[in-house]
C-alpha positions as CSV (number, residue, x, y, z in Angstrom):
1,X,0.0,0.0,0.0
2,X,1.5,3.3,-1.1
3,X,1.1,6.6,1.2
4,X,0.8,9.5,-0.4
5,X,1.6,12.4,1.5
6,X,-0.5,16.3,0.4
7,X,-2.0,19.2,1.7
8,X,-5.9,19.4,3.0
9,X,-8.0,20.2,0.3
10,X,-11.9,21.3,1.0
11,X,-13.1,18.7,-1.8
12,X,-11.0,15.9,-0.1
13,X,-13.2,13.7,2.1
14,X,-11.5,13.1,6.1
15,X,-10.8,10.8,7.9
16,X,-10.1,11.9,11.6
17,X,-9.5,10.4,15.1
18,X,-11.1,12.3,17.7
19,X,-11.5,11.1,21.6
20,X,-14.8,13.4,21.7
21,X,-16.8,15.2,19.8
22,X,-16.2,18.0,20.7
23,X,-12.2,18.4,21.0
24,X,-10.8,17.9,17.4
25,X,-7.5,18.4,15.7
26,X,-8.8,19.6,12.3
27,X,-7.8,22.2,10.2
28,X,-9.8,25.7,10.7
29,X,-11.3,25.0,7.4
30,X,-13.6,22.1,8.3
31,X,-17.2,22.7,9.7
32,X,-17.9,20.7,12.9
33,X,-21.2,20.2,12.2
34,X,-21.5,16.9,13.5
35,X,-24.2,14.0,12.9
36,X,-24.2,10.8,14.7
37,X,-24.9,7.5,12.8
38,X,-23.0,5.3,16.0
39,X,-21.5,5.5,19.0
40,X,-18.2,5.3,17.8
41,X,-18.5,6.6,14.3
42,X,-19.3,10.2,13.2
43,X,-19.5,12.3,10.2
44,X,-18.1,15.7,9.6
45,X,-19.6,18.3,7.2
46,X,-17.7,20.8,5.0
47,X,-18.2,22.3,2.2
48,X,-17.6,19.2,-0.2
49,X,-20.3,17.4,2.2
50,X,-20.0,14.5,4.4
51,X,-17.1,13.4,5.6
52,X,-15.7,9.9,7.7
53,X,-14.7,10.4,11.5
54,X,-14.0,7.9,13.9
55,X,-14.2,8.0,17.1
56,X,-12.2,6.8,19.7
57,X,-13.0,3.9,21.3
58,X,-10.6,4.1,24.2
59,X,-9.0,7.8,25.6
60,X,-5.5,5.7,26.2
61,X,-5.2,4.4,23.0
62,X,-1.7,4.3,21.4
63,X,-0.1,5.8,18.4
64,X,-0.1,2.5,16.6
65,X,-3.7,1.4,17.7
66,X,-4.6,4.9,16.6
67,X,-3.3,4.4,13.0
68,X,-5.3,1.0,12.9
69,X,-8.4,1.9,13.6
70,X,-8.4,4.8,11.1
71,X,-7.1,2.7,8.1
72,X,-9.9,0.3,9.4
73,X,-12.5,2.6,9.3
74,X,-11.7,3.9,6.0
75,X,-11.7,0.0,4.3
76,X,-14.5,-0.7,6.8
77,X,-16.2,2.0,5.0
78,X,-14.7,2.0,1.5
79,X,-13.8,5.3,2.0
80,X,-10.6,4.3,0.0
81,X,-10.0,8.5,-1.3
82,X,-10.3,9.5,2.5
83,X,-7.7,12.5,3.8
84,X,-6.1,11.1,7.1
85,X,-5.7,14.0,9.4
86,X,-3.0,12.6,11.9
87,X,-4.1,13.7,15.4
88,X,-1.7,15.6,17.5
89,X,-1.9,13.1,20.1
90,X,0.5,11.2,17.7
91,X,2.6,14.2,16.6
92,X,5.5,12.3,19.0
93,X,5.1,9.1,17.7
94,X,4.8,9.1,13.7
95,X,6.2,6.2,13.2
96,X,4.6,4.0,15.4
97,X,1.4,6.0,14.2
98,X,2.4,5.4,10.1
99,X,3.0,1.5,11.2
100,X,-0.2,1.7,12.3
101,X,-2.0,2.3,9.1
102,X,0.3,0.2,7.5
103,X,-0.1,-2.9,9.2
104,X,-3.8,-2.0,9.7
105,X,-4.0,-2.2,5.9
106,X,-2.7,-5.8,6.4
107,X,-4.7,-8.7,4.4
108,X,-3.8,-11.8,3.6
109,X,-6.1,-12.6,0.1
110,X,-3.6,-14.3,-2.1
111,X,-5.7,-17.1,-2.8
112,X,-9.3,-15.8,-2.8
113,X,-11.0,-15.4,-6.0
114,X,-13.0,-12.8,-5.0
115,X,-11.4,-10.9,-1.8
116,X,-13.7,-10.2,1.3
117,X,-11.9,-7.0,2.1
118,X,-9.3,-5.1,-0.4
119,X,-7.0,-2.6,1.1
120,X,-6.4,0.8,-1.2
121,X,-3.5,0.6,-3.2
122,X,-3.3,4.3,-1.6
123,X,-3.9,6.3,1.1
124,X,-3.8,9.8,1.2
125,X,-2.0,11.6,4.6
126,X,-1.9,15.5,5.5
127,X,1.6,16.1,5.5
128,X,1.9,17.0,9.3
129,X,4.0,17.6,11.8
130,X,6.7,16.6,9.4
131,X,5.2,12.8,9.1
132,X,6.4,12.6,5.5
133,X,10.2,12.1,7.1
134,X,9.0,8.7,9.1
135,X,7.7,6.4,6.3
136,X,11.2,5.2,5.6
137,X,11.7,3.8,9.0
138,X,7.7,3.2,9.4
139,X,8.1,1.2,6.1
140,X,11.3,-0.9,7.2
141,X,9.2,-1.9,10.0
142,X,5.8,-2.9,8.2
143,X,7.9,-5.0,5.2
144,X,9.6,-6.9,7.8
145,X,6.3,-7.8,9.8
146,X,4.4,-8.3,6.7
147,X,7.0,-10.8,5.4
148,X,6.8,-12.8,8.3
149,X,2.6,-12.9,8.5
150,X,2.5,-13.6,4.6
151,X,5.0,-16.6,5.9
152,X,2.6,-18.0,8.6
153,X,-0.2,-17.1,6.5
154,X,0.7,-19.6,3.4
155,X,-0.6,-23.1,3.5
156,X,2.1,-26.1,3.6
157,X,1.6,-27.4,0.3
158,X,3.2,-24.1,-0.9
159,X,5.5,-23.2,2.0
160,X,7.5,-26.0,2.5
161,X,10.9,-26.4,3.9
162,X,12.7,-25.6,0.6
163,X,10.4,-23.0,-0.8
164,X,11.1,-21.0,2.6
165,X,14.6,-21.3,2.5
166,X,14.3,-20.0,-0.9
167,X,12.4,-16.9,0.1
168,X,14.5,-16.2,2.1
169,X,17.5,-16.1,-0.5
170,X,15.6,-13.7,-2.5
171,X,14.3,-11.5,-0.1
172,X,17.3,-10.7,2.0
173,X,20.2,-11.4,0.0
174,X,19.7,-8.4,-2.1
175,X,19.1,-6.3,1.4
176,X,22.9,-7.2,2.0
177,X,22.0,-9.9,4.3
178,X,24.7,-13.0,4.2
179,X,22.9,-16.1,3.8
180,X,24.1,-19.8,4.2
181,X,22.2,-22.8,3.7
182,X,22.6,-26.3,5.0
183,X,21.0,-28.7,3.3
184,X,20.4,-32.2,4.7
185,X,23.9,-33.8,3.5
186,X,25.8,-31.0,5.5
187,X,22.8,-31.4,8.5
188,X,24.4,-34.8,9.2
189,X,27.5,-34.3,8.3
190,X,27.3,-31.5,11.6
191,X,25.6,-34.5,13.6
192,X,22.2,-32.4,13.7
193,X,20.5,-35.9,14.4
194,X,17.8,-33.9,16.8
195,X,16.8,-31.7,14.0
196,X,17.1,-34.4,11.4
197,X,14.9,-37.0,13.3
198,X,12.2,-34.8,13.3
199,X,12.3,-34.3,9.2
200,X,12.8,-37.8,8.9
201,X,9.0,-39.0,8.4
202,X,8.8,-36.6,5.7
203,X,9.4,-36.4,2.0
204,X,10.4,-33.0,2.1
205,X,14.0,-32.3,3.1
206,X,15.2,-30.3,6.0
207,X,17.5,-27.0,6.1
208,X,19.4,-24.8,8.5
209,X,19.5,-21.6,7.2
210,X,21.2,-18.6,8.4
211,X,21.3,-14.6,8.3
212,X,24.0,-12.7,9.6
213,X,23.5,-8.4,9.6
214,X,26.9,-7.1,10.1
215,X,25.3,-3.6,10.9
216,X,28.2,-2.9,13.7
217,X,31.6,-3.7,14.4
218,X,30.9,-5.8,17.5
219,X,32.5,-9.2,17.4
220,X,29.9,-11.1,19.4
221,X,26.4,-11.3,17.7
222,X,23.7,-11.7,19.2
223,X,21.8,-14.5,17.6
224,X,17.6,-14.9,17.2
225,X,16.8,-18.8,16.8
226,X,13.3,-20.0,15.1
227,X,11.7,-22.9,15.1
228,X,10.1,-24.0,11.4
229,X,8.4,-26.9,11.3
230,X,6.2,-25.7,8.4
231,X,4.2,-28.4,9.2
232,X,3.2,-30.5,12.1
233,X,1.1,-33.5,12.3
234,X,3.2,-34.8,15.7
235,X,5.0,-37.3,13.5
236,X,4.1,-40.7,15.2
237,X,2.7,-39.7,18.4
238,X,-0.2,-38.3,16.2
239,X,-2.2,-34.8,16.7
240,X,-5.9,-35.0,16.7
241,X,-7.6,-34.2,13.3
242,X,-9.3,-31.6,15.2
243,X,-7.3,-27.9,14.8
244,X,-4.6,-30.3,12.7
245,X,-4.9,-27.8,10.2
246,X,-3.8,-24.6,12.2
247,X,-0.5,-26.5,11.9
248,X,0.7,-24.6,9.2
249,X,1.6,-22.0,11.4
250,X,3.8,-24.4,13.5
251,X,6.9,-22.6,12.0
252,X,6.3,-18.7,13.5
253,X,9.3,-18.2,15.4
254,X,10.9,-19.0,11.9
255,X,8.9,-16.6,10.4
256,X,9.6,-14.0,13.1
257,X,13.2,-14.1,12.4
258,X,13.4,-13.9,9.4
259,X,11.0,-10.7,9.5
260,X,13.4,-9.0,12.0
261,X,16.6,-9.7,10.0
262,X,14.7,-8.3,6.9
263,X,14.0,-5.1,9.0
264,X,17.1,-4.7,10.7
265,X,18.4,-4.7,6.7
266,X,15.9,-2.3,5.5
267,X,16.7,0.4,7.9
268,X,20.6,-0.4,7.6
269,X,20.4,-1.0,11.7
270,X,23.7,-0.6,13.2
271,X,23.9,-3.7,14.9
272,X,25.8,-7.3,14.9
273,X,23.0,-9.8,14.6
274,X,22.3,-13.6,13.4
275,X,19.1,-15.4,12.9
276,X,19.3,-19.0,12.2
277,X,16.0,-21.1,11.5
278,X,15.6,-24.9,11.3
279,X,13.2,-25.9,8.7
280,X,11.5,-29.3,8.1
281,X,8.0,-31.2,8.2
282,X,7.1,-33.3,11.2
283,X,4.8,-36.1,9.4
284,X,4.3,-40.4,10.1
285,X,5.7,-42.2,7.6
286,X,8.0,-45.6,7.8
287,X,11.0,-43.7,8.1
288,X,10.0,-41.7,11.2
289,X,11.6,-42.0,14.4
290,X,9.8,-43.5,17.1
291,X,8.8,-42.7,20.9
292,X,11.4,-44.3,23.0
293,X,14.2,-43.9,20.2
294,X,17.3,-42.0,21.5
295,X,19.3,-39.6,19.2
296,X,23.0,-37.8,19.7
297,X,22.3,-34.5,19.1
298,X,25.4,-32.0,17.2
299,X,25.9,-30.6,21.1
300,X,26.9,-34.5,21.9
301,X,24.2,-34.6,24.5
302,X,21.9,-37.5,23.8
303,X,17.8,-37.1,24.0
304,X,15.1,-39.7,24.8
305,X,12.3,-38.9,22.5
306,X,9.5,-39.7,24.7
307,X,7.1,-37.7,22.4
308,X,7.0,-37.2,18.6
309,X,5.3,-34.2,19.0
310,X,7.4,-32.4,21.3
311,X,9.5,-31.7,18.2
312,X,10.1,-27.9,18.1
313,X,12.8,-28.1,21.0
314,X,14.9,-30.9,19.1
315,X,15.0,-28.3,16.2
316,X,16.2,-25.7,18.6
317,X,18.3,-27.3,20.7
318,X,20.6,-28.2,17.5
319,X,20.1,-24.8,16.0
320,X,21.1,-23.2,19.1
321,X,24.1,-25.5,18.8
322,X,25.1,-24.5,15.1
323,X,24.9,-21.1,16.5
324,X,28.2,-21.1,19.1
325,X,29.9,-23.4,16.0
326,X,29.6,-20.7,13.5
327,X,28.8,-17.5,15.5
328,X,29.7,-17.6,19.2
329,X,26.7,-14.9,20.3
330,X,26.6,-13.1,23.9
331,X,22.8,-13.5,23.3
332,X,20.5,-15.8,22.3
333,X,16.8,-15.3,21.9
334,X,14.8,-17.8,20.8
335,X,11.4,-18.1,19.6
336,X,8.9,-21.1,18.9
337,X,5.4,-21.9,18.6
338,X,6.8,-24.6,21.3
339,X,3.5,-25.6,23.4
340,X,0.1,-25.7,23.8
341,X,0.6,-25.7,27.6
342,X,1.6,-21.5,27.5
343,X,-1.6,-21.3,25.7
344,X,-3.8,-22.6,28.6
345,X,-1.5,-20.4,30.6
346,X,-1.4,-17.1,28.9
347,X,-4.2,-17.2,26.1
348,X,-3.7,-15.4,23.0
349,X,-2.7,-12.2,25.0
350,X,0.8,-12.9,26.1
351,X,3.6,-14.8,25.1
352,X,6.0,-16.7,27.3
353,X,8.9,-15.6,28.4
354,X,11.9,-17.3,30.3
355,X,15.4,-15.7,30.7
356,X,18.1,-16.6,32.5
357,X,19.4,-12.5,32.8
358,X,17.1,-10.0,34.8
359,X,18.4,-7.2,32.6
360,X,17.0,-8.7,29.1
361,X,14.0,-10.0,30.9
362,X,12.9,-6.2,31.8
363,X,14.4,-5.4,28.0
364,X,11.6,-7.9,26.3
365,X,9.2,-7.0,28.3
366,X,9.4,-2.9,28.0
367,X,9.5,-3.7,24.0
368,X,6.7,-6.1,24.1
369,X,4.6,-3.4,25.8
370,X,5.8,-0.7,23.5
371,X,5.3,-2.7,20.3
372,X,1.8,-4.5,21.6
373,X,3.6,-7.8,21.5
374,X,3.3,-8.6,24.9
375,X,5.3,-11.2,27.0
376,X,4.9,-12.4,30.4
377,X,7.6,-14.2,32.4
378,X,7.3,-17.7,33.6
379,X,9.9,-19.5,36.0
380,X,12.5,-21.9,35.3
381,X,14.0,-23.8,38.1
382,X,16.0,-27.3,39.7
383,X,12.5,-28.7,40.5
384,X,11.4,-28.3,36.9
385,X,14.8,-29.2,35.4
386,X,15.1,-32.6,37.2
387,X,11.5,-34.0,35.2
388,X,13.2,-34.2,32.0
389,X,16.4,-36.4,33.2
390,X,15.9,-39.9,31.1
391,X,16.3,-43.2,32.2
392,X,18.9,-44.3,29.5
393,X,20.1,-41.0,28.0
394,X,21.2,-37.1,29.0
395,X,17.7,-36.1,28.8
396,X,14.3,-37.0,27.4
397,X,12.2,-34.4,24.9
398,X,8.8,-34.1,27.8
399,X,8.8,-34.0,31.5
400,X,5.7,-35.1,33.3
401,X,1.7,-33.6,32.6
402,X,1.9,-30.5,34.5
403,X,4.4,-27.4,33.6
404,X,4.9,-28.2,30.0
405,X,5.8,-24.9,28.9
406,X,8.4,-24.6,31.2
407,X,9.9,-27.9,31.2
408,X,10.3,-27.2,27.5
409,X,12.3,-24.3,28.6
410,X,14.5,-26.5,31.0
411,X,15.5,-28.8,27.7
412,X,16.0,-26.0,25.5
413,X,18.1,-23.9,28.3
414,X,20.6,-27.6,29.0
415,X,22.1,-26.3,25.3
416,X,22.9,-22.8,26.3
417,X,26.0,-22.2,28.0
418,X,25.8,-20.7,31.6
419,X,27.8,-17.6,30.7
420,X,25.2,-16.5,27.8
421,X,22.3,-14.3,28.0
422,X,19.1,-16.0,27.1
423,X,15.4,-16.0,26.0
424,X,13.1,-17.9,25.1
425,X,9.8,-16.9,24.1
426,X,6.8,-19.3,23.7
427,X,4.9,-17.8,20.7
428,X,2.0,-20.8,20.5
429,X,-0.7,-18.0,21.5
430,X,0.0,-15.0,19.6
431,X,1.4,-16.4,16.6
432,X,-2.2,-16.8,15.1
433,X,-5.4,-14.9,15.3
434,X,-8.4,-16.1,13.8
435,X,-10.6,-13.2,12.4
């Protein structure tokens, strides 16, 4: 969607977010002659005749929940030629407010014939408050987040292992972006065998693929890790047929790196960073591995794989791995959609956090708040840690009913070294919204 940035004109219809009716940050040429038609919706006169206002539905509301609900109200109302007058509530936060509309605008109707909704292909802004000079990094932020929903949004008989590593080569590489692939020869080779035993029920081969910014001189990145199973039907410890199908989305934290790398590129972000995704298909099939089988993983730590379906944190755990190999990070931040368990827990309004350093704890969780992605953290502890000890191996992949979400944690932490910061975030609730 294109913003096109003018000066108010009286023929121009408006489109303007006001917190009452009676305080509003117009221009001294519009009438506020007002009539009703809701509670939350108004119209304005002027000379040209009626004109779109919404009202606000909440006097705290954000500079980014602000710029949503006007570019909703305008394709809500197919007011697509609409003049957005930005508030001066906003005048501090343009960006945020610009992201707003942008990601407001957001549909995903690639494969419907005839599309529900349509966003404009423009909208027109008053040029502001200087607003014009915040699209760029407004516009980093939106490609970045739209390339990682148009990832959880495609079905798996189109997005599958190989076809997202190869989106990723043609949508970062050219950013600058240094991309290396592993394909499943060099994924053994490595000794990857917990990543690899989870691909191994499928046709479709695996890949590692990573994404170093070199925006800084730093030596030590600091590395994002995602999960991508692009699809999961729990491999032999089967998934119920029920919801089966939301599994599609089962590789978001892939799709979340990848987004933030692409935005970190696209504003040229002066910053060392690596993001590293595991990609492969969880699905039964003769050549699966089995509950009760044990596997080395490329750390040398062996794993009981109690559970097929607790799959995600074998990815990780050798991802996490490749990443000391190749990188050596001071940080690692990982992110899955790992269990359903944080989901009873937190809904579909938080995401679960767990960190091992107090100071990126409170970081995560002031940006979560700031960017309405928020997190909430959980514990990790001895008593948790000592459920997944195995029988006959290093560890097994589940601990025992209760906790799940955090005895995931307690596997995925046994592969990060003591001395580096790190987070892991449990995305299975916010990863997907149904509309």
């Amino acid at each position: 969607m294109k913003i096109n940035f003018q000066s108010y004109q009286k023929n121009a219809k408006i489109c303007c977010y006001m917190t009452d009716t009676q305080s509003l940050d117009l221009p001294g040429e519009i009438s506020r002659t007002e009539s009703p038609v809701t509670n939350k919706t108004h119209f304005l006169s002027n000379e040209s005749g009626s004109t779109l206002c919404l009202k606000a539905p909440e006097s705290d509301a954000s500079a980014l929940e602000i710029g949503g609900a006007m570019i909703s109200a305008i394709m809500q109302h197919e007011c697509h030629d609409a003049l957005i007058i930005p508030p001066a509530s906003v005048k501090d936060q343009l960006t945020d407010f610009l992201t707003g509309i942008k990601l407001g605008a957001y549909r995903f109707n690639k494969y419907y014939s005839n599309p529900k909704v349509v966003p404009p292909k423009a909208v027109q802004i008053a040029d502001v408050y200087a607003i014009n000079e915040h699209d760029a990094p407004s516009d980093a932020i939106t490609s970045g987040t739209t390339l990682a929903r148009d990832l959880v949004s495609e079905p798996s008989n189109t997005l599958s292992p190989e076809a997202f590593k190869d989106i990723i080569v043609k949508e970062l590489r050219p950013l600058g972006v240094e991309v290396k692939i592993l394909d499943e020869k060099e994924i053994l080779k490595l000794g990857m065998n917990a990543l690899h035993g989870v691909a191994r029920g499928s046709r479709k081969p695996p890949f590692v693929v990573s994404m170093h910014w070199k925006g800084s001189d730093e030596k030590q990145p600091t590395a994002f890790i995602g999960k991508g199973v692009c699809f999961d039907t729990g491999g032999i410890s089967l998934k119920p047929a029920n919801g089966m199908h939301d599994m599609k989305y089962d590789m978001g934290g892939a799709a979340a790196v990848t987004g933030l790398l692409y935005t970190l590129a696209k504003r040229k972000a002066k910053a060392n960073v690596v993001g590293i995704v595991g990609l492969v298909e969880n699905m039964p099939d003769g050549n699966a591995q089995n509950p009760g089988d044990v596997v080395k993983s490329m750390s040398g730590k062996t794993i009981e794989v109690l559970n097929t379906d607790a799959e995600g944190r074998l990815v990780l755990a050798d991802a996490i791995t490749y990443s000391y190999q190749e990188f050596n990070p001071h940080t690692i931040i990982d992110l899955a959609t790992l269990t359903g368990a944080i989901v009873v827990s937190l809904g579909n309004e938080y995401a679960g956090l767990f960190c091992n350093n107090a100071k990126l704890t409170q970081q995560l969780v002031d940006s979560g708040m700031k960017s309405h992605e928020k997190v909430w953290q959980q514990p990790l502890g001895k008593a948790y840690d000592k459920q997944i000890n195995s029988d006959i191996a290093d560890m097994q992949n589940i601990g025992k009913r209760w906790a799940g979400s955090i005895t995931a944690a307690q596997f995925i932490q046994r592969f990060v070294k003591d001395e580096t910061k790190w987070a892991h975030l449990d995305i299975a609730g916010v990863a997907w919204e149904e509309s």
